[in-house]
C-alpha positions in Angstrom: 0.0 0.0 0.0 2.8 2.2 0.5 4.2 1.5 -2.7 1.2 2.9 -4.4 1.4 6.2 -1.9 4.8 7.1 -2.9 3.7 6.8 -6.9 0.5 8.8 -6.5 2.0 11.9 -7.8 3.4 10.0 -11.1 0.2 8.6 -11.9 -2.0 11.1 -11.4 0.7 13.5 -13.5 0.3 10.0 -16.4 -3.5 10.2 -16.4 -3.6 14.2 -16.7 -1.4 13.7 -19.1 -3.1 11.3 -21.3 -6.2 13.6 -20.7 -4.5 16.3 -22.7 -3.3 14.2 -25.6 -7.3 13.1 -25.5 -8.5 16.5 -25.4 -6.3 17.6 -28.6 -7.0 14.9 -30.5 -10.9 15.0 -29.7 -11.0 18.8 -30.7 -8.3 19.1 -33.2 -9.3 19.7 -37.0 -10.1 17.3 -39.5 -8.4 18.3 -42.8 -10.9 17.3 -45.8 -9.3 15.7 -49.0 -10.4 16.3 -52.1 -11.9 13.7 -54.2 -12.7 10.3 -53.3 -10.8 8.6 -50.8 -11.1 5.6 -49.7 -9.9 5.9 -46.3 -11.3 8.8 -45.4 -14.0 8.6 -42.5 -17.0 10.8 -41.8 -16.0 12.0 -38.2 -19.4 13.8 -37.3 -21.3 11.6 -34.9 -18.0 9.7 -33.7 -16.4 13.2 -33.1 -19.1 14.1 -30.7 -18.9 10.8 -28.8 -15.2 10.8 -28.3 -15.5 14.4 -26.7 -18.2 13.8 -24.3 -16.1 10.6 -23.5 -13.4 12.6 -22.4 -15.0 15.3 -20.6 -16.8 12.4 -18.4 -12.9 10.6 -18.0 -11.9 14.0 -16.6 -14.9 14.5 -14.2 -13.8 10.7 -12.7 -9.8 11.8 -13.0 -10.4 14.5 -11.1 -13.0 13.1 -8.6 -10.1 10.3 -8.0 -7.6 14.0 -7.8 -9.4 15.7 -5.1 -11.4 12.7 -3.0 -8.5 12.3 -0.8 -8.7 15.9 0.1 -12.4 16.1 0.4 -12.2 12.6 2.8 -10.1 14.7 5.2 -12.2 17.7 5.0 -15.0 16.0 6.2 -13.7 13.4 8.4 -10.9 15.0 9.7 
């Protein structure tokens, strides 16, 4: 249990981390090609899903962030 104490801080900065590389690729641009592709993907709907994914992953990351500080608010 200790173990996981003394790597708090590294994980938390990992998953905050990862949150940002989600955010920018859920609200970068989508260059459009010309022509017919066949690779090319209609991003519209999946777009939409991917960011209210993250924004829900951030509300739980930062629940996790803060709980141990509301715990000793409360309880003391």
């Amino acid at each position: 249990m200790m173990l996981f104490n003394n790597l708090r801080p590294y994980f938390f900065a990992l998953a905050f981390l990862l949150l940002a590389i989600s955010f920018y690729n859920a609200y970068k641009t989508v260059r459009k090609t010309k022509g017919d592709c066949p690779r090319c993907v209609s991003v519209g709907k999946n777009k939409n899903k991917a960011r209210v994914y993250v924004w829900l992953v951030a509300l739980i990351v930062t629940a996790m962030f803060f709980i141990n500080y509301y715990l000793r608010f409360l309880f003391g």
